[in-house]
MIMAR-278926 format. One record per residue (C-alpha): residue number from 1; residue in one letter; x, y, z. Coordinates in pm, 1 decimal. Layout:
residues N
    k  r        xx        yy        zz
  NUM  A         X         Y         Z
...
END
This chain:
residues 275
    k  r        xx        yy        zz
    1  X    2791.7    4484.0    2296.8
    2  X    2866.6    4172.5    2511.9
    3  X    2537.1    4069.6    2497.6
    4  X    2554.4    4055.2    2093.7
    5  X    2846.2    3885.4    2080.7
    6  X    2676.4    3608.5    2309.1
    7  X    2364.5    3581.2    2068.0
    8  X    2544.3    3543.7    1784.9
    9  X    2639.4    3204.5    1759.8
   10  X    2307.8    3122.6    1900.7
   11  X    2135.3    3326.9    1615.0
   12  X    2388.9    3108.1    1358.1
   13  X    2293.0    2797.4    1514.4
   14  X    1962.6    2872.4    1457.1
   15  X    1960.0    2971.7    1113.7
   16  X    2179.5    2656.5    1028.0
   17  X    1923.8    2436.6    1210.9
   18  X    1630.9    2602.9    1000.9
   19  X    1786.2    2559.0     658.9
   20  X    1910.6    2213.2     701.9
   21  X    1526.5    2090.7     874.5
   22  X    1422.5    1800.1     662.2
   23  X    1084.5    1924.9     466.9
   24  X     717.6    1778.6     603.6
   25  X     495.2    1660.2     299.1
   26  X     139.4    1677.9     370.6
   27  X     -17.7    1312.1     406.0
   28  X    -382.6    1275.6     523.9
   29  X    -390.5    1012.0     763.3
   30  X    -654.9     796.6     909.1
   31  X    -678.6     678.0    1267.0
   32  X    -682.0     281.0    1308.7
   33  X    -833.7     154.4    1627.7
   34  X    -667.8    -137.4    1684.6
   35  X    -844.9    -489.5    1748.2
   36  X    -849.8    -877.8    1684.0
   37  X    -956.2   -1048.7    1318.0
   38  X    -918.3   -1328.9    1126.1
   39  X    -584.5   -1273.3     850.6
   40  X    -579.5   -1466.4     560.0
   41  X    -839.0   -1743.4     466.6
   42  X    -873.8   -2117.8     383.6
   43  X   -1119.2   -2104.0      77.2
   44  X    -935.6   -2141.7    -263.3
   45  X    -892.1   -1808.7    -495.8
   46  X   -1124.8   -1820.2    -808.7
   47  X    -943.1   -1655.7   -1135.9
   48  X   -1101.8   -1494.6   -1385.3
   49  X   -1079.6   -1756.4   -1610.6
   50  X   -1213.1   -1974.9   -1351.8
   51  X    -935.0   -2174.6   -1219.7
   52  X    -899.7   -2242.0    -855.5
   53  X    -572.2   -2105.6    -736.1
   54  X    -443.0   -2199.6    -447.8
   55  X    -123.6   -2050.6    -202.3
   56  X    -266.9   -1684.3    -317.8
   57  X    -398.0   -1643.2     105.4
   58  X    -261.6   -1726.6     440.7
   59  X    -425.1   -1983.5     627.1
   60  X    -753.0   -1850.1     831.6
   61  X    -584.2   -1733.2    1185.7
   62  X    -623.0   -1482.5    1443.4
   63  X    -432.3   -1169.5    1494.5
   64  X    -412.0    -865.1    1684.7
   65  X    -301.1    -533.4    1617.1
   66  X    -247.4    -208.8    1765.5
   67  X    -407.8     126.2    1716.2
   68  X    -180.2     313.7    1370.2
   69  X    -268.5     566.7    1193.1
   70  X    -282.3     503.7     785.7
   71  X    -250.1     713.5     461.9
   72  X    -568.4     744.0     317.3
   73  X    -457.2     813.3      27.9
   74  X    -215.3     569.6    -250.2
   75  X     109.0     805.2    -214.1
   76  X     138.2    1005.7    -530.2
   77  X     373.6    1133.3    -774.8
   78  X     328.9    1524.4    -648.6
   79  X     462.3    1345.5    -313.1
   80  X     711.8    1123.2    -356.9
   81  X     867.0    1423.2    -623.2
   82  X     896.0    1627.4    -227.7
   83  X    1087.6    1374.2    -112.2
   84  X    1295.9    1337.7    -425.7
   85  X    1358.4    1710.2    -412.3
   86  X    1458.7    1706.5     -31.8
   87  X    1714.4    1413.9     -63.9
   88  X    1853.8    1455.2    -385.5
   89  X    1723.5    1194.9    -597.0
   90  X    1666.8    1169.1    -927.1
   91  X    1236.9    1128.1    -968.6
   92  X    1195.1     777.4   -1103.2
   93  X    1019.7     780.1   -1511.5
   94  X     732.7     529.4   -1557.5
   95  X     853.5     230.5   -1715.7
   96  X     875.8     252.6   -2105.1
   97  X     681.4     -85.7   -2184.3
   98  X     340.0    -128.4   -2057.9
   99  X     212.5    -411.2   -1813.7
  100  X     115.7    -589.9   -2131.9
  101  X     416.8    -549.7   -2300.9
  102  X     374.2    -242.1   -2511.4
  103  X     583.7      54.9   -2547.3
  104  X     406.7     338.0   -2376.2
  105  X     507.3     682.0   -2335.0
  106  X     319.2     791.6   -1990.7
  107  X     325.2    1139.2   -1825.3
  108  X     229.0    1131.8   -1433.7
  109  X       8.6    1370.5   -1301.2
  110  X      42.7    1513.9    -947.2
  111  X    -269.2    1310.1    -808.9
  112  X    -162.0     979.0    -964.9
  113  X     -21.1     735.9    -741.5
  114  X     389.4     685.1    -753.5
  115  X     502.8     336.9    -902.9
  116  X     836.9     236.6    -666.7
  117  X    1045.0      -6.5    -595.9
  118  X     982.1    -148.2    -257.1
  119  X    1347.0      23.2    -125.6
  120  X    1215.7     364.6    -280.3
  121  X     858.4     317.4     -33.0
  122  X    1062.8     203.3     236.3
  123  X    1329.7     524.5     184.4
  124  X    1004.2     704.7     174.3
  125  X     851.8     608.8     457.2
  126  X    1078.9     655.6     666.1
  127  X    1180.5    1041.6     528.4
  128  X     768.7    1112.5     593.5
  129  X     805.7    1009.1     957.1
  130  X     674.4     679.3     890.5
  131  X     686.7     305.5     769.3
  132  X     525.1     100.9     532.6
  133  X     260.9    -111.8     673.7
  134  X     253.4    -452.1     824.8
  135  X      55.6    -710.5     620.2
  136  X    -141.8    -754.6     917.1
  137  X    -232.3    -393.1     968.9
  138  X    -311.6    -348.1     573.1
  139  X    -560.6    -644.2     592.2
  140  X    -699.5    -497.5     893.9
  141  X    -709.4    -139.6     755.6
  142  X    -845.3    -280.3     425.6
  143  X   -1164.1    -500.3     561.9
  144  X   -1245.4    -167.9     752.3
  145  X   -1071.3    -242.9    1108.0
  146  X   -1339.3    -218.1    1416.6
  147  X   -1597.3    -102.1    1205.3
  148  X   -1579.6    -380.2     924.1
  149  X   -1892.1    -450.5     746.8
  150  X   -1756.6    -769.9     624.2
  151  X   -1763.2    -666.9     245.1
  152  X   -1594.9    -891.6     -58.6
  153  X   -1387.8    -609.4    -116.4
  154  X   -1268.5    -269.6      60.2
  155  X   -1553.4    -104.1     128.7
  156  X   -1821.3    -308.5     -74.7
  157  X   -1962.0    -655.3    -227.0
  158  X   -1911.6    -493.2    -561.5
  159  X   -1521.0    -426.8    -695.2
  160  X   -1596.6    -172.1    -959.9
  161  X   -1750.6      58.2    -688.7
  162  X   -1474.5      63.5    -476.8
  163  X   -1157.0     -15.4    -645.5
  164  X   -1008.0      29.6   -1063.9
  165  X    -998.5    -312.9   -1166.9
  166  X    -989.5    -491.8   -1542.4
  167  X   -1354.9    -393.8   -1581.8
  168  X   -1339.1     -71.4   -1552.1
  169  X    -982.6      73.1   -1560.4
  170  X    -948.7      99.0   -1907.6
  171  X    -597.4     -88.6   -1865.7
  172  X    -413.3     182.1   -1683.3
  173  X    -397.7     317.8   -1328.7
  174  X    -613.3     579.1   -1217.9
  175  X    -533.0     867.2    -998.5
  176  X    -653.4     831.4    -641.4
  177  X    -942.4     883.4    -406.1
  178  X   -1203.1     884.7    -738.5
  179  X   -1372.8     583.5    -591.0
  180  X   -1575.6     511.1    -309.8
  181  X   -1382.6     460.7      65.7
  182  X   -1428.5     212.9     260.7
  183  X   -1577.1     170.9     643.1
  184  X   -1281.0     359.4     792.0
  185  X   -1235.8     656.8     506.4
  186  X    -954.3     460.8     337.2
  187  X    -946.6     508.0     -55.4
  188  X    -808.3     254.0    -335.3
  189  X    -737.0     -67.9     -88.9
  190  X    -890.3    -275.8    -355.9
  191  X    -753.7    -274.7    -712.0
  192  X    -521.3      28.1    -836.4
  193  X    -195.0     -91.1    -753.2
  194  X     -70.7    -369.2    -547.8
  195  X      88.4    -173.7    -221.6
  196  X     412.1    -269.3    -132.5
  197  X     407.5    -378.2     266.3
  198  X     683.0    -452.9     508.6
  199  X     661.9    -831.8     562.8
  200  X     917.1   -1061.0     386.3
  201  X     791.2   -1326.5     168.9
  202  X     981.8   -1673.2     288.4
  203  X     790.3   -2044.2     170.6
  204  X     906.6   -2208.4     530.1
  205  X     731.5   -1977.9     728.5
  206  X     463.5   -2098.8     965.9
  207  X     165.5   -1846.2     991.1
  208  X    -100.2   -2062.7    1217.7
  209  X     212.0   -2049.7    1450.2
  210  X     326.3   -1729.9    1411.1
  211  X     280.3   -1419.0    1712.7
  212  X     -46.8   -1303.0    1723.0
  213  X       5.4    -993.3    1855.1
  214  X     149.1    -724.4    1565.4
  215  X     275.3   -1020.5    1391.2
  216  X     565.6    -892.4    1120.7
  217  X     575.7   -1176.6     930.5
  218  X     926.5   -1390.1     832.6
  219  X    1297.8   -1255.9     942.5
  220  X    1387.3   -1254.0     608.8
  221  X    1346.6   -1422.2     286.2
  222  X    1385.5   -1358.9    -110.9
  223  X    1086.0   -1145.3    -172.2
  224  X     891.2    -914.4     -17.4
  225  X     520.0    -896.3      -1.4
  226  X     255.4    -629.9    -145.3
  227  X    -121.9    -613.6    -111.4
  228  X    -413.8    -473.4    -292.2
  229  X    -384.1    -662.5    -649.2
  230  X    -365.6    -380.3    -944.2
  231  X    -627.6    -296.3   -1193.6
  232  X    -546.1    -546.5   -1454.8
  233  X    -736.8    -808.4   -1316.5
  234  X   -1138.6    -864.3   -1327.3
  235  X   -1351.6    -964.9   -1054.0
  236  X   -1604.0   -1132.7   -1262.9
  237  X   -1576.8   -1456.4   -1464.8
  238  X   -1433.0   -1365.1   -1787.9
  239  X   -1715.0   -1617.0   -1949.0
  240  X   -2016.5   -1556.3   -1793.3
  241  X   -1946.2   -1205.1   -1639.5
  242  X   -2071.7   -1364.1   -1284.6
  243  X   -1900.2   -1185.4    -950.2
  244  X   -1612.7   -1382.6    -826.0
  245  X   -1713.5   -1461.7    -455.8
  246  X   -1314.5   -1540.5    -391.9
  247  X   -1185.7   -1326.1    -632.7
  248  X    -827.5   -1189.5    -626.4
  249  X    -896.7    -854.4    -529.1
  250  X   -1023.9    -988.3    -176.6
  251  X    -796.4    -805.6      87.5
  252  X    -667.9   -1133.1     234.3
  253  X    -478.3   -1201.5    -107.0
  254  X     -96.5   -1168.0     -69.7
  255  X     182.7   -1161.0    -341.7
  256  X     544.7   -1190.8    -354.1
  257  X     767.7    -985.5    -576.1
  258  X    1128.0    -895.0    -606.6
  259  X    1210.4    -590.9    -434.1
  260  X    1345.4    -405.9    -706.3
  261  X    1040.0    -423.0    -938.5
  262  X     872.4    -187.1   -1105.7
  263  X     565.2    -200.6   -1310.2
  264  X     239.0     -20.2   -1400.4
  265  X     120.3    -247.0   -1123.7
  266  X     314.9    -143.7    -758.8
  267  X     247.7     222.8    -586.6
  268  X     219.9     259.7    -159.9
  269  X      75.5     350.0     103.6
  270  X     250.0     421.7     465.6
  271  X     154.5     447.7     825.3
  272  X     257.4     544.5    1179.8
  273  X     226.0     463.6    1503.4
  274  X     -58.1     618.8    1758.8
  275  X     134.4     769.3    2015.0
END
């Protein structure tokens, strides 16, 4: 009778532990063997239209980074509803106007990639066991890592086979891993929806002299930075329907955004360490 008495606070303890452990979501991930590569590049961005656009890269410098392990997958609405569910939160509705102004009234599917805020990745990164990526390790990850074949695009000279993008995304999102992967097994790097990453956008920062080893970009600054351009742009001249040879769906284009926004245009992926 002792004995019982003993166990059973440990049996309570138990219990309590077991109901309160946070819930595991099931991400595939993809190993990263770290390595050294050029970030960024020097040559100007061609639009669509044809314009040269410049400030759209980094300048051409060299970087290391570690071995990480990355979602191979866009995280997607089935997902980030788990981690809704386990916290509390309300699951975010698509916007009501379109990323061309429209009203739209659109219904996500499980396999369709979330559109966040960059705080609702972050939150979600971090409940997963994770963290969004560097923009340094999503440029390496995206141009295929050790095993890069030097390719336009993730995973190919051609966008369209790799990536949704205004030629053949019929001006919407699409949900993920329908496209081809690139060198590493890594699905919808190009085109899609720009990924939110972890760097802070700031116009005074110096990256030919910034670390070279895991480099995490500026302190702070007013925006924060996404990769991966979204599907509303084309990668061919809009005139003469030529291939873009520095289009901007190449994986060394960065943008800047407000953290709070949310569009048709701005999913995630995460990553982790390699232990």
């Amino acid at each position: 009778m002792r004995k019982m008495i003993l166990l059973l606070p440990i049996l309570i303890l138990l219990l309590g532990c077991e109901q309160n452990k946070t819930p595991t979501v099931d991400i595939d991930w993809v190993f990263v063997e770290g390595g050294e590569f050029t970030m960024g590049m020097d040559e100007p961005l061609i639009s669509p239209g044809g314009d040269s656009i410049p400030g759209y890269t980094t300048p051409a410098h060299r970087v290391t980074v570690s071995d990480f392990y990355i979602s191979k997958y866009e995280i997607t609405y089935a997902q980030f509803r788990q981690f809704c569910e386990a916290t509390g939160r309300e699951v975010p509705k698509a916007p009501a106007v379109s990323s061309y102004g429209d009203s739209i009234d659109f219904v996500f599917q499980d396999n369709h990639p979330m559109l966040v805020t960059w705080q609702e990745a972050d939150a979600f990164a971090r409940w997963a066991g994770g963290r969004l990526p560097t923009e340094a390790e999503w440029e390496y990850a995206a141009e295929g890592g050790k095993y890069s074949k030097g390719y336009a695009y993730s995973g190919s000279d051609t966008a369209t086979v790799v990536g949704w993008v205004g030629e053949n995304s019929d001006s919407i999102f699409h949900p993920v891993g329908l496209l081809r992967p690139n060198e590493l097994g890594i699905y919808d790097m190009t085109g899609n929806l720009h990924e939110w990453v972890s760097d802070w956008w700031n116009p005074d920062y110096d990256y030919l002299n910034s670390p070279t080893d895991n480099p995490t970009g500026p302190d702070s600054g007013p925006l924060k930075m996404n990769k991966g351009v979204g599907w509303y742009y084309n990668s061919v001249d809009n005139k003469t329907g030529a291939p873009l040879k520095y289009t901007i769906h190449r994986s060394e284009v960065r943008y800047q955004s407000p953290m709070d926004k949310r569009s048709y245009g701005f999913g995630m992926r995460i990553v982790k360490d390699a232990k």
